[in-house]
N, C-alpha and C positions, 0 to 999 in steps of 0.2 A: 881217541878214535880219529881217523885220517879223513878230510874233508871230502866230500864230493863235488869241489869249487871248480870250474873249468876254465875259467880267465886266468892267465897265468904268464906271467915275462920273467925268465931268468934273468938272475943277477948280473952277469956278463951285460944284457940288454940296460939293465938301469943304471948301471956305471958308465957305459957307452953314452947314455942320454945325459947322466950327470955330468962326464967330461964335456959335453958339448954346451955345457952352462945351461940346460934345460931348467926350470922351474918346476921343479917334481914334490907332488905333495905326497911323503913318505908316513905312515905311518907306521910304527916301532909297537909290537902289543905285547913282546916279554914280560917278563916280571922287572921288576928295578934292580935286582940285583945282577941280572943278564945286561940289561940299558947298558946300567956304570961301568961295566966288565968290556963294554967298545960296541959302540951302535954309528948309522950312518950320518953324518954331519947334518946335514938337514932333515931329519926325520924329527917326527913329533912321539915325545911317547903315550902311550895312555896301555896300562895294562889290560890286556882280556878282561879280567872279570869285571874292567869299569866301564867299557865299551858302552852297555847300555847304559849308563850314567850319564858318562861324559860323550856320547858320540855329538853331541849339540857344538862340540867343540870344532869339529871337522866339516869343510865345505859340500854341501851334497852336490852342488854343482862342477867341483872339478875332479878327476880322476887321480881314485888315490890309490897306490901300492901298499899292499902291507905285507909288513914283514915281522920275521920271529927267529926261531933258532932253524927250525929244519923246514917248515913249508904246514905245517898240519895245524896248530894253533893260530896263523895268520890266514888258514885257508875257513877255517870256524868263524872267525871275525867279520872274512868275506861274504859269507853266509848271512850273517846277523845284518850288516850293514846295508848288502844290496837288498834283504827283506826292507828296509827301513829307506830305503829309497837311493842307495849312495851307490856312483859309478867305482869299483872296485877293481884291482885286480890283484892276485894274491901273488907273492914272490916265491917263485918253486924252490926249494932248496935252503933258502932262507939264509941266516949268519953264516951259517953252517959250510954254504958254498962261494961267499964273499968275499973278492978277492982286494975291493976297494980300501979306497981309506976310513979308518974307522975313527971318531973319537971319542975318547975314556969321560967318563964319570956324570957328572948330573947333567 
């Protein structure tokens, strides 16, 4: 089912932000076998279903992007997360529309 998340920066915009050396805290929610398959260099991964587990991992104080395959699974995560206190914003379009550098495996 497709988020009703309204924060939202195209991918075009975070690759703009990453070439300019920005410090962007990325967060990756696919499953691991999408990760390995090419995810964005500084992103962190933590799949959806662990999010509540592991969100303790993630800074609630800085603003984090999350991404996935198409925009609908990182827009669920944004949901979760900004209930739970974290500045969010979700990546419209996701892998899917990425046109940056990617890298392979763990």
């Amino acid at each position: 089912m497709a988020s009703k998340y309204s924060k939202e920066m195209m991918p075009e915009d975070v690759q703009r932000r990453l070439e300019h050396e920005e410090k962007l805290n990325i967060l990756d929610v696919r499953e691991s076998n999408e990760w390995e398959s090419g995810h964005i260099r500084s992103a962190k991964h933590i799949p959806l279903g662990f999010i509540g587990e592991r969100h303790n991992e993630l800074d609630p104080q800085r603003e984090i992007i999350v991404v996935c395959r198409s925009g609908n699974r990182s827009g669920l995560a944004c949901e979760h997360l900004e209930s739970l206190g974290y500045k969010v914003v979700n990546m419209a379009g996701g892998m899917l529309e990425w046109t940056g550098d990617i890298e392979f495996g763990k």
